[in-house]
N, C-alpha and C positions, 0 to 999 in steps of 0.2 A: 780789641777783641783778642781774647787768646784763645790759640787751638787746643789746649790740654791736651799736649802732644809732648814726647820727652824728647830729647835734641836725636838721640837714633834713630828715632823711627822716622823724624823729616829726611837726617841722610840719606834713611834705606830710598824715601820714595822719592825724594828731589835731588839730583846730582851736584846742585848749585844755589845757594840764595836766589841768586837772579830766576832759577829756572823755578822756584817754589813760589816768589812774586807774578812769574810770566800766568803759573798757575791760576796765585788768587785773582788776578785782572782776568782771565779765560771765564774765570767761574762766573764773576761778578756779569759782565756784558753777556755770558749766558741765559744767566735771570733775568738778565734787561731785556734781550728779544725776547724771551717766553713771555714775558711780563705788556709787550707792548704791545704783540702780535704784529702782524705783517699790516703795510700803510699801502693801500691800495684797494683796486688796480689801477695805477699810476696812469695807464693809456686808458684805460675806460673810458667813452663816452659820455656816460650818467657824470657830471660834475657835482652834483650832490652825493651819491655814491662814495666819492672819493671826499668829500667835507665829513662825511660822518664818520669813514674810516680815520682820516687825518684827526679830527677831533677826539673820538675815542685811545686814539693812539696816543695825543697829548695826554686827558686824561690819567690813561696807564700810567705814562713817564710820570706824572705827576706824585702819582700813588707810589710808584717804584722809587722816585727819588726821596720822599717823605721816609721809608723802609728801608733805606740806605743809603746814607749821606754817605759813606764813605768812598763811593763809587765818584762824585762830583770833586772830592777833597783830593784824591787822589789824581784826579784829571787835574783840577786848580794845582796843585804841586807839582806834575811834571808835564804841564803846558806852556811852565815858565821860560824852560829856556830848549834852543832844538837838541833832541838827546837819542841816543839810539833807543832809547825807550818809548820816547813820544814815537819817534817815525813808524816802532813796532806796534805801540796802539793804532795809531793812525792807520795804517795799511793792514791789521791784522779786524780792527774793532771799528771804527769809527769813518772812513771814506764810504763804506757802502751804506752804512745809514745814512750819510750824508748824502750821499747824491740820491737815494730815494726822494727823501725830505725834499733835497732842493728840485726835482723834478716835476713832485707832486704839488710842491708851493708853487712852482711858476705853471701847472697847468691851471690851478684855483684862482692864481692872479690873474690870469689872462683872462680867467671866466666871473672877472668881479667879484669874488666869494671874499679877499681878506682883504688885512690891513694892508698899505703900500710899502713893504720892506721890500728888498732887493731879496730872490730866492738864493743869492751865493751869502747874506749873511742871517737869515730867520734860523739856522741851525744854531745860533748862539743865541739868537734871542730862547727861541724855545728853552735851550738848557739851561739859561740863565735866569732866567725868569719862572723854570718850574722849580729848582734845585738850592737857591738863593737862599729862600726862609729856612732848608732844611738844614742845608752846611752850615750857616750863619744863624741857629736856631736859641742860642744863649742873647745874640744881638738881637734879634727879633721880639724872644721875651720882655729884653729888658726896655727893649725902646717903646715897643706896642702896647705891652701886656699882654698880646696871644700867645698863645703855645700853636706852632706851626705843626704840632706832633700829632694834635686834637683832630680827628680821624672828621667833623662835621667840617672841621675848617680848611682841610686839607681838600675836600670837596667841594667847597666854595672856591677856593685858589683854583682849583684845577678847570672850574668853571666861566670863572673872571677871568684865566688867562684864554681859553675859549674863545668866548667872547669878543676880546681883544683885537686875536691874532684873524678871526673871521666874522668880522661885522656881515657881512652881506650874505652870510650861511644862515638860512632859515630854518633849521636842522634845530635839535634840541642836545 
């Protein structure tokens, strides 16, 4: 992607490479929440309640990760080794989704709604499984024949993983 920006005016506004990347990663997981809305309410009583928010909330990711592979790509690149980058992702972006997530999966597990993952690793599965076809979207064509881009298909996936991850959610 380029910013059609000329090398000054990044200077004027970013003091540092690093601190113009701290940027684009702020940006990006900014549209991820807007994008997912809030996954809740986590203590709620109603357990369907919270299956329809958790469900819809996949859905989102789903559509969001289709809209932006590069958000995944860039996690896949510096998830590889521990970096002061990741550790700033992680504590800046990604621990409190996560423990929402894993919160809200172990009160669904406990009430029969999903599949039998352990709530400390369904945060990979989720991003793995929604974000895969879309990073990997050249491989997908070429092996499948679908385009993971195709806006019905991307609906379907978002549904199947649905599905999936909460067999025992009678919820649509």
């Amino acid at each position: 992607m380029r910013a059609d920006a000329h090398q000054p005016q990044i200077n004027y506004h970013f003091e540092s490479k690093e601190a113009l990347w701290e940027a684009a990663v702020d940006q990006l997981f900014g549209e991820l929440l807007e994008a997912i809305g809030a996954i809740g309410p986590v203590d709620a009583d109603d357990v369907d309640e919270l299956a329809t928010s958790f469900a819809d909330s996949i859905r989102r990711f789903v559509r969001f990760a289709a809209q932006h592979p590069e958000l995944n790509r860039i996690m896949l690149h510096e998830a590889t080794a521990d970096s002061a980058r990741l550790r700033w992702i992680v504590e800046r972006h990604i621990r409190s989704l996560y423990d929402v997530i894993r919160h809200g999966w172990q009160r669904l597990l406990e009430a029969g709604v999903t599949a039998p993952i352990d709530a400390t690793l369904v945060h990979y599965v989720i991003v793995g499984a929604a974000s895969l076809p879309f990073v990997n979207a050249p491989e997908a064509r070429l092996l499948t024949g679908i385009d993971p881009m195709e806006p019905a298909w991307i609906e379907r996936h978002a549904d199947g993983i649905v599905a999936t991850l909460l067999p025992g959610w009678t919820g649509s």
